[in-house]
GULO-665097 format. One line per field, with one value per residue (C-alpha): residue number from 1; x negated, y, z; residue in three letters. Coordinates in steps of 0.5 Angstrom, whole numbers, plus 500, padded with zeros to 3 digits. Each point is the difference from the previous one (the first is absolute). Layout:
num	[NUM, ...]
c1	[X, ...]
c2	[Y, ...]
c3	[Z, ...]
residuo	[ALA, ...]
This chain:
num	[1, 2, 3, 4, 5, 6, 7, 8, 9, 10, 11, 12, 13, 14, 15, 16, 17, 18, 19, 20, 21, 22, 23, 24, 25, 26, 27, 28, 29, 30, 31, 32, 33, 34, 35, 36, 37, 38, 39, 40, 41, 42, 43, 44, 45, 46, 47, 48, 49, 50, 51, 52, 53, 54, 55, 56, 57, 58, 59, 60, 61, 62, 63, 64, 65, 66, 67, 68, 69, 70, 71, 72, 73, 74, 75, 76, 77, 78, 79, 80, 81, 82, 83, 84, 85, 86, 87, 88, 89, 90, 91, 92, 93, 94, 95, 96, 97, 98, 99, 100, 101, 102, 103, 104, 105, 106, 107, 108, 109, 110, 111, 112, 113, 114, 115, 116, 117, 118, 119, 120, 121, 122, 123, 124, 125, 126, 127, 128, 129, 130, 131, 132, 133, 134, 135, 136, 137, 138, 139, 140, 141, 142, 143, 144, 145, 146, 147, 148, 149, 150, 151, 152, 153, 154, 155, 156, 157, 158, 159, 160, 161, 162, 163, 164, 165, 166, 167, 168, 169, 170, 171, 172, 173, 174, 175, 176, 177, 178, 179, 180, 181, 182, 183, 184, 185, 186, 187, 188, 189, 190, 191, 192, 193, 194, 195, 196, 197, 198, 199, 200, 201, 202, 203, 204, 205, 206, 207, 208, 209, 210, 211, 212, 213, 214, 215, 216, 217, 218, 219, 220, 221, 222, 223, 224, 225, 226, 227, 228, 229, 230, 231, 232, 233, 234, 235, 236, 237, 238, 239, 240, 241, 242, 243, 244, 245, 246, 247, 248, 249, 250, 251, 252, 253, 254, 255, 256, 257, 258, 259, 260, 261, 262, 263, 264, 265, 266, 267, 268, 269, 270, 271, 272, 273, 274, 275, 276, 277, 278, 279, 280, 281, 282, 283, 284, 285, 286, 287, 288, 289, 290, 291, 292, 293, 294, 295, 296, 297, 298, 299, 300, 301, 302, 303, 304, 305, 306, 307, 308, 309, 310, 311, 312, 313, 314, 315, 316, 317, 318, 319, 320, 321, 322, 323, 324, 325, 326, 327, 328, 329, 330, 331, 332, 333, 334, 335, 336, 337, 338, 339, 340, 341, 342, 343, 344, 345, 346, 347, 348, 349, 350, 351, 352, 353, 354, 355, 356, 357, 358, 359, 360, 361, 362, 363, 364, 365, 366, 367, 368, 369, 370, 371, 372, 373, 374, 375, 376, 377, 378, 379, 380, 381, 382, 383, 384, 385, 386, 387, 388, 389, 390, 391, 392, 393, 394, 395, 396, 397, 398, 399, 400, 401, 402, 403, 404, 405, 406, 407, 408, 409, 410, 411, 412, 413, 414, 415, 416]
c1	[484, 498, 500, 504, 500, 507, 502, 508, 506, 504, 508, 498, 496, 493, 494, 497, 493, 499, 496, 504, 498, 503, 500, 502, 502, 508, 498, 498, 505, 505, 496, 500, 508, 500, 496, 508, 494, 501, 494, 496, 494, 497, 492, 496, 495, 494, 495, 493, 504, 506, 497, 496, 506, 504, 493, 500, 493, 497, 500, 506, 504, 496, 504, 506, 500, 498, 506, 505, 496, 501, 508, 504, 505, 504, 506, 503, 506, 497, 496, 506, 504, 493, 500, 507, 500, 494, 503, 507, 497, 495, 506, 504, 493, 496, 493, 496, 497, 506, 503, 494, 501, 507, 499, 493, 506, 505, 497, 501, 493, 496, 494, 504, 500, 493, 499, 505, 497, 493, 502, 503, 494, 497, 505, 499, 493, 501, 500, 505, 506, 497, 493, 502, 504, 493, 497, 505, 500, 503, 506, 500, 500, 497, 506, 503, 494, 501, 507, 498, 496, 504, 505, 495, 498, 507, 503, 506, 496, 506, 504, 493, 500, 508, 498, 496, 503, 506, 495, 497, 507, 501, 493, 502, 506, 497, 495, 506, 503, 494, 498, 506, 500, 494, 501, 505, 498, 492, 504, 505, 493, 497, 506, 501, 492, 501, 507, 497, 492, 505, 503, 494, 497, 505, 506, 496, 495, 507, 501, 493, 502, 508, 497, 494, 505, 504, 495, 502, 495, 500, 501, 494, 505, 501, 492, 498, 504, 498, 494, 499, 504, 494, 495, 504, 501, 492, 496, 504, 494, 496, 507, 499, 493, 501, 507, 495, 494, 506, 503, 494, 497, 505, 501, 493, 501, 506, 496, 495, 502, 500, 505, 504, 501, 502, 506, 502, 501, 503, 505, 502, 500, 504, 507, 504, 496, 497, 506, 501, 492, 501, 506, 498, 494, 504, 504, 494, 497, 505, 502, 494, 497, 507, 499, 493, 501, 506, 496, 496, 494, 496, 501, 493, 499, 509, 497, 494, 504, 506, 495, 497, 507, 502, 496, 499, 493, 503, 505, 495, 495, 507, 501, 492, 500, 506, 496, 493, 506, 504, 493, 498, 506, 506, 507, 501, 506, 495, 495, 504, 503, 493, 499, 506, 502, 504, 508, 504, 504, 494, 497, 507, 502, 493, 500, 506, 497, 494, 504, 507, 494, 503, 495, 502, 507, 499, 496, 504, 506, 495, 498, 507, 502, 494, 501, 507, 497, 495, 506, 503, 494, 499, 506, 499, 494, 503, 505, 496, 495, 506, 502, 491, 500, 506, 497, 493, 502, 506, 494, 495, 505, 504, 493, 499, 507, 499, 493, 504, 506, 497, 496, 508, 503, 495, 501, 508, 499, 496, 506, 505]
c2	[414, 507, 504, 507, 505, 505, 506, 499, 504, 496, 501, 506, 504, 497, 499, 494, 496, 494, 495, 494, 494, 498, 497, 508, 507, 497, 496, 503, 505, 495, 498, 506, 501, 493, 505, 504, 506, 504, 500, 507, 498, 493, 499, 495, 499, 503, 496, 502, 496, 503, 508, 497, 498, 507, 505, 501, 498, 502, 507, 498, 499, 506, 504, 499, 500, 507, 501, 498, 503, 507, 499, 504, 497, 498, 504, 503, 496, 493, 501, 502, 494, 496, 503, 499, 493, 498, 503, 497, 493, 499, 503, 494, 495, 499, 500, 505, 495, 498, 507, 501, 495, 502, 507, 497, 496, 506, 507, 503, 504, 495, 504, 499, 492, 500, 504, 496, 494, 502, 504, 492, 497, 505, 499, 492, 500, 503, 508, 505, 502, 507, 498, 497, 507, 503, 498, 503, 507, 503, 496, 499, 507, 502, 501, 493, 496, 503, 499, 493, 499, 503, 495, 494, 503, 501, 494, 504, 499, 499, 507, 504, 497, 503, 506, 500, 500, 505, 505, 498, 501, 507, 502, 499, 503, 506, 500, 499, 506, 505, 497, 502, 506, 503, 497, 503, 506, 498, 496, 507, 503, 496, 500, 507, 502, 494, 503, 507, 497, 497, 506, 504, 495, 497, 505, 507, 499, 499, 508, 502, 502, 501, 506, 503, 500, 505, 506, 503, 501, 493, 502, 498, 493, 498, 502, 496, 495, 498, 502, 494, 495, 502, 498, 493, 498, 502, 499, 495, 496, 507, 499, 493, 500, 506, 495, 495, 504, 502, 495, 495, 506, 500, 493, 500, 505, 498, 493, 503, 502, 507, 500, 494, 504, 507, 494, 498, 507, 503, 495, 500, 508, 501, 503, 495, 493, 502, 498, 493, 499, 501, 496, 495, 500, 500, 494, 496, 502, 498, 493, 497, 501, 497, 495, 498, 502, 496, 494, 500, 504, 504, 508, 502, 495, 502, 507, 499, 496, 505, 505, 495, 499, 508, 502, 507, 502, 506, 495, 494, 505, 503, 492, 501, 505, 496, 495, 503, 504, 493, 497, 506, 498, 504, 497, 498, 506, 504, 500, 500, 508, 502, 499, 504, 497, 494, 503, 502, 493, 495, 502, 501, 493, 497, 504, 496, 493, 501, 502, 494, 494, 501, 503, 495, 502, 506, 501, 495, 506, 505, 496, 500, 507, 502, 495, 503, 507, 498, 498, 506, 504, 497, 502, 507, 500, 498, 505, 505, 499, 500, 507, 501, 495, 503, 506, 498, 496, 505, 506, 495, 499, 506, 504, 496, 501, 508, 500, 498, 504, 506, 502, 498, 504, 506, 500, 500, 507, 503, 498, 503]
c3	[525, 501, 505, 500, 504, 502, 502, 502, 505, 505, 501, 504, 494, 504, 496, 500, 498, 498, 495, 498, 496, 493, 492, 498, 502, 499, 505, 505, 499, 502, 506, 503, 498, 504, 506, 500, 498, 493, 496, 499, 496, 498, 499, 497, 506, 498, 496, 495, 494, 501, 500, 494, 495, 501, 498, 492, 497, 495, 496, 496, 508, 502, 494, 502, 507, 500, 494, 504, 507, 497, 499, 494, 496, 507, 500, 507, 499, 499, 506, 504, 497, 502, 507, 502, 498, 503, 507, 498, 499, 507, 504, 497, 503, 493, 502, 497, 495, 498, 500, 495, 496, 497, 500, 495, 496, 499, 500, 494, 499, 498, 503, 507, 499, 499, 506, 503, 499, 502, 507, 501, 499, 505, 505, 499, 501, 508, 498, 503, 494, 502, 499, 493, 498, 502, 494, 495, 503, 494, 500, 508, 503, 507, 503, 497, 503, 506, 500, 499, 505, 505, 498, 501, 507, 502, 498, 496, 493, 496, 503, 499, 492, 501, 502, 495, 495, 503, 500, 492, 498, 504, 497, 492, 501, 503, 495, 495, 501, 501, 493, 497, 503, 497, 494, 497, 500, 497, 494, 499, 499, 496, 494, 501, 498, 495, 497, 500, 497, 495, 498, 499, 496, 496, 499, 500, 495, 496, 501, 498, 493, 501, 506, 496, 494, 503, 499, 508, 506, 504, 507, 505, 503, 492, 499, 506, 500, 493, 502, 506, 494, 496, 504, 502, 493, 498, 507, 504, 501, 505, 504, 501, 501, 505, 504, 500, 504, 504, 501, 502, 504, 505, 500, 503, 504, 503, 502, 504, 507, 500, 494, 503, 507, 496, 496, 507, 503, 495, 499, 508, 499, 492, 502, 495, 502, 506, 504, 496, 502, 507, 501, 497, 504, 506, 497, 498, 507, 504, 496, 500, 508, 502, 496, 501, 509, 499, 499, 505, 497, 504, 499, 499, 494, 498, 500, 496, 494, 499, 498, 495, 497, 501, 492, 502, 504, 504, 504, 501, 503, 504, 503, 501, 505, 503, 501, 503, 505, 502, 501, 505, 503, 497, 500, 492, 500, 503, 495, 494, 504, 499, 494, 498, 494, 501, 501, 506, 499, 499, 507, 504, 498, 501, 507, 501, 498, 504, 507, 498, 496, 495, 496, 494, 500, 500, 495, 495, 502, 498, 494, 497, 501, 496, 494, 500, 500, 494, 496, 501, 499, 493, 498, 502, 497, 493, 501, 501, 494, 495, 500, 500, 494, 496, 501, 497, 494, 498, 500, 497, 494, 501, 498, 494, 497, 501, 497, 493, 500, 503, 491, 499, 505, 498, 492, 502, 504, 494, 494, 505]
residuo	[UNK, UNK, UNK, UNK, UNK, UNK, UNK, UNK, UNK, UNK, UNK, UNK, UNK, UNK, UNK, UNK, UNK, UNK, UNK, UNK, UNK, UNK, UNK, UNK, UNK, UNK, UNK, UNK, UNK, UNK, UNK, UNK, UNK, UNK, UNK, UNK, UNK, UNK, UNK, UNK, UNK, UNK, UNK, UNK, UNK, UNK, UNK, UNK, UNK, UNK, UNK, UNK, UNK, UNK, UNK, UNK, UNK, UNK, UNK, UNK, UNK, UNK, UNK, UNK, UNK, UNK, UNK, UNK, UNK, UNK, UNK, UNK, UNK, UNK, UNK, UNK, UNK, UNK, UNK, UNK, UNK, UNK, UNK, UNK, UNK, UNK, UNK, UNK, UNK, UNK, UNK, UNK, UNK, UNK, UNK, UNK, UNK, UNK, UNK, UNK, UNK, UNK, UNK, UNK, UNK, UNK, UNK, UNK, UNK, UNK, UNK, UNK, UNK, UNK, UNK, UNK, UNK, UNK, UNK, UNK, UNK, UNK, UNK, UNK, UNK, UNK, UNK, UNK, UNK, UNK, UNK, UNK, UNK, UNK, UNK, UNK, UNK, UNK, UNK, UNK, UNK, UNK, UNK, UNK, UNK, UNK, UNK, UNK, UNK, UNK, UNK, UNK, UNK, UNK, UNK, UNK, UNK, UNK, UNK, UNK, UNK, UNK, UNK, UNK, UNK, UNK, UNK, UNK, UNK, UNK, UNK, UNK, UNK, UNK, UNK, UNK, UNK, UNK, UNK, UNK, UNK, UNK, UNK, UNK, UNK, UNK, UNK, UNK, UNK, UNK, UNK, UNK, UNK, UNK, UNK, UNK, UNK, UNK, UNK, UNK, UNK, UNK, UNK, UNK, UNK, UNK, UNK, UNK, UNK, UNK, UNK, UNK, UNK, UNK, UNK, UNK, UNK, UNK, UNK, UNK, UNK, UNK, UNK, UNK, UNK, UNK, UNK, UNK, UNK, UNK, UNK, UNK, UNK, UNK, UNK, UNK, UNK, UNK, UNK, UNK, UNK, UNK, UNK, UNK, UNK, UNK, UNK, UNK, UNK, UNK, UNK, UNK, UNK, UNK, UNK, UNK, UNK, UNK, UNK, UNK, UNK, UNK, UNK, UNK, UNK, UNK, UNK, UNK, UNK, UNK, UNK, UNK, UNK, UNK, UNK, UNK, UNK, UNK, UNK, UNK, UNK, UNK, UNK, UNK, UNK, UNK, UNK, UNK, UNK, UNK, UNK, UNK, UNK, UNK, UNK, UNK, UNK, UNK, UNK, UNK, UNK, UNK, UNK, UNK, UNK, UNK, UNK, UNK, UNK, UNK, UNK, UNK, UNK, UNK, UNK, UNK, UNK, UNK, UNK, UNK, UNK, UNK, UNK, UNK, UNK, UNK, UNK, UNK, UNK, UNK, UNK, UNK, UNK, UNK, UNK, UNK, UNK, UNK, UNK, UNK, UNK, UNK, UNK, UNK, UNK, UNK, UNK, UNK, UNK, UNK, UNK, UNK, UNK, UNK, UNK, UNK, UNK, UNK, UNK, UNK, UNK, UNK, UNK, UNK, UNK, UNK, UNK, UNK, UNK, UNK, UNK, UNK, UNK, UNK, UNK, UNK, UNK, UNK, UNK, UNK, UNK, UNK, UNK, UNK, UNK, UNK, UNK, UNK, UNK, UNK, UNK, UNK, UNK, UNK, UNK, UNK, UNK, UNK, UNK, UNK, UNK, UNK, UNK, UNK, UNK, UNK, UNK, UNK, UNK, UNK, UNK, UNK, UNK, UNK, UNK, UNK]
């Protein structure tokens, strides 16, 4: 027999805690059941062996702990299906041990299974679920882990982990969508200077001869054109060299702070994507502290993990002055008027949150009205590039077909 300790909530929603004694954590489930109480989260009691079988030895177990802490090659989808069905199984009365152990046998990641399987033993040895995600802060983001242990504390853990995975879902499918709206244009691009690179290699120096045999002046688009088709044809290696160094020099410059906050304020004040930017900064802004205050997180702690999920240091040091203000006393509607960038909406409706206590709801509205407003903004985005687009691409070729007719067009004038 071992002992377990419980986290549980009575017909009422109240938490309870508890230790109970039984051959396993099935077992002690069922006891607890026997109680007319819903388990939240079952621990094996605390023990020296116990915290010894779940830590890695070795260099080998070192390696591949710190593999699988840095996360990549889990994909949004397979975490929110995770997520769901973590919080759809402990509001069904599994334990979370139990929980973990399907979820290690039937996740399609392989490196979410071996995840899986460890936060298992973690939490097997006495550690908090929370606790367990710690040590896979790659995979496991700050806001996820918080999420968590409001659960835990709350004695809500399932429907946390379902808000959880809601707000996964809303956040790839924002991503999605601004994904798709900036790279059409980027891919137009690209295969225009490819169609036309192609063309000054491949199809004028075809003209060369038949050009010069002609016996006319060549005017000055003919000559310069045949000119840059020259020196791609015969210096392509400067151009690629000259790409690269620009290339790699921008790269660096925009890792740096300052070239980091120079892309963050231009993209918020650019006339096409700007507006796209903003909304799409409200609507993360807003989905994520409704999400997190409405599991019980402390706004201060809400407040400051929003601006690491916001990937623009303009708004995170916005939602910084909005912490310092709120902490000096201000109301949260309050400091963000000051600041005088969140939009007339955002702030209304979080006033009317704050004087109803309603702050959550009214944010969640706030939220989806914004992620309506970024589909939209993408699709006017694409509508507006694609006059810009036919315009560049049509005068990109447009010169090269003139430059090699114009010799011809000058020699029929001269015959007449």
């Amino acid at each position: 027999m071992a002992t377990f300790t419980y986290v549980a909530a009575d017909r009422s929603g109240s938490t309870q805690r508890g230790t109970v004694n039984a051959a396993n954590t099935h077992e002690a489930a069922e006891l607890i059941r026997g109680k007319g109480l819903v388990p939240v989260n079952i621990n094996a009691a605390r023990s020296s062996d116990s915290r010894l079988a779940v830590r890695s030895t070795g260099p080998a177990g070192e390696a591949q702990q710190g593999r699988l802490a840095s996360g990549g090659g889990i994909a949004a989808k397979d975490m929110s299906i995770f997520t769901s069905q973590m919080g759809t199984m402990l509001n069904a009365g599994l334990s979370i041990t139990k929980t973990l152990d399907i979820q290690a046998k039937q996740v399609s990641s392989k490196r979410l299974r071996t995840i899986t399987d460890d936060l298992k033993k973690r939490v097997e040895s006495g550690l908090p679920l929370s606790t367990a995600m710690d040590n896979y802060p790659g995979v496991f983001s700050t806001l996820y882990t918080a999420m968590v242990r409001s659960g835990e504390a709350s004695g809500n853990l399932g429907n946390s982990l379902l808000k959880m995975a809601t707000f996964l879902e809303r956040e790839a499918e924002l991503k999605r969508k601004i994904r798709s709206a900036t790279n059409y244009p980027l891919i137009v691009i690209t295969a225009s200077v490819l169609i036309v690179i192609g063309l000054f290699i491949f199809v004028l120096p075809q003209f060369v001869g038949f050009l010069t045999a002609l016996n006319v002046p060549l005017p000055l688009p003919t000559r310069m054109t045949l000119a840059m088709s020259d020196y791609l044809v015969h210096r392509w290696y400067v151009l690629l060299v000259i790409v690269a160094v620009v290339f790699f020099t921008a790269r660096a410059w925009f890792r740096t702070p300052r070239g980091i906050h120079w892309k963050d304020s231009t993209a918020l004040k650019a006339p096409v994507i700007g507006p796209l930017v903003l909304k799409t900064s409200m609507a993360r802004f807003t989905d994520t502290l409704a999400t997190l205050f409405g599991a019980g997180v402390p706004l201060i702690s809400c407040l400051e993990m929003v601006g690491g999920t916001m990937g623009n240091t303009v708004v995170a040091a916005t939602i910084d002055r909005v912490i310092d203000s709120i902490k000096s006393g201000a109301a949260l509607s309050a400091a963000m008027a000051e600041t005088q960038f969140f939009t007339p909406m955002v702030i209304q409706m979080t006033t009317v949150g704050e004087e109803s206590g309603s702050l959550e709801t009214m944010l969640a509205k706030v939220a989806t009205f914004y992620q309506v407003e970024v589909d939209a903004a993408a699709d006017n985005l694409t509508n507006s590039l694609n006059p810009i687009l036919m315009i560049v691409v049509g005068g990109m070729i447009g010169w090269v077909l003139i430059s090699l007719y114009l010799p011809i067009f000058t020699m029929a004038g001269g015959i007449s």
